[in-house]
C-alpha positions, 0 to 999 in steps of 0.5 A: 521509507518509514515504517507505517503503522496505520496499515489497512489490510486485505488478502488478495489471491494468497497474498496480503496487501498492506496499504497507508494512505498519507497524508501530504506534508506541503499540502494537508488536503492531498493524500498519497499511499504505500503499498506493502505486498508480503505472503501472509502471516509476516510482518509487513514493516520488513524489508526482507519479508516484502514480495513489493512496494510501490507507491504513486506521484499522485495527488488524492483528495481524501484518505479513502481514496487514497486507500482505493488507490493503494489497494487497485495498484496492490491488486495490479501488483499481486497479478502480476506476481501471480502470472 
């Protein structure tokens, strides 16, 4: 995966999301996202700091939502880290 530089972040129970929402090469009106999970105050593009990383198959229309995407399925992660 390529390293993002357009991340939005939000600290969710001791941990940070980082979330980009992209936009779809083949098709310019459909966004997707990458999620970053790392504790906070490291840098989320290294590989060796993440705690996880996903991203999802689907197809959004805007970029915020997307990003709403990004961030419940972050907030999922962070829970289930957090058990």
């Amino acid at each position: 995966m390529d390293i993002q530089s357009n991340w939005s972040t939000e600290l969710y129970k001791g941990m940070e999301v980082h979330v980009s929402a992209l936009q779809k090469e083949k098709a310019k009106t459909k966004w997707d996202y990458t999620v970053r999970v790392c504790e906070p105050g490291v840098d989320a593009g290294a590989e060796s700091e993440l705690v996880a990383e996903s991203g999802d198959d689907s197809d959004y229309s805007s970029q915020g939502a997307a990003l709403a995407a990004g961030f419940a399925r972050g907030y999922a992660m962070v829970d289930q880290i957090r058990q």
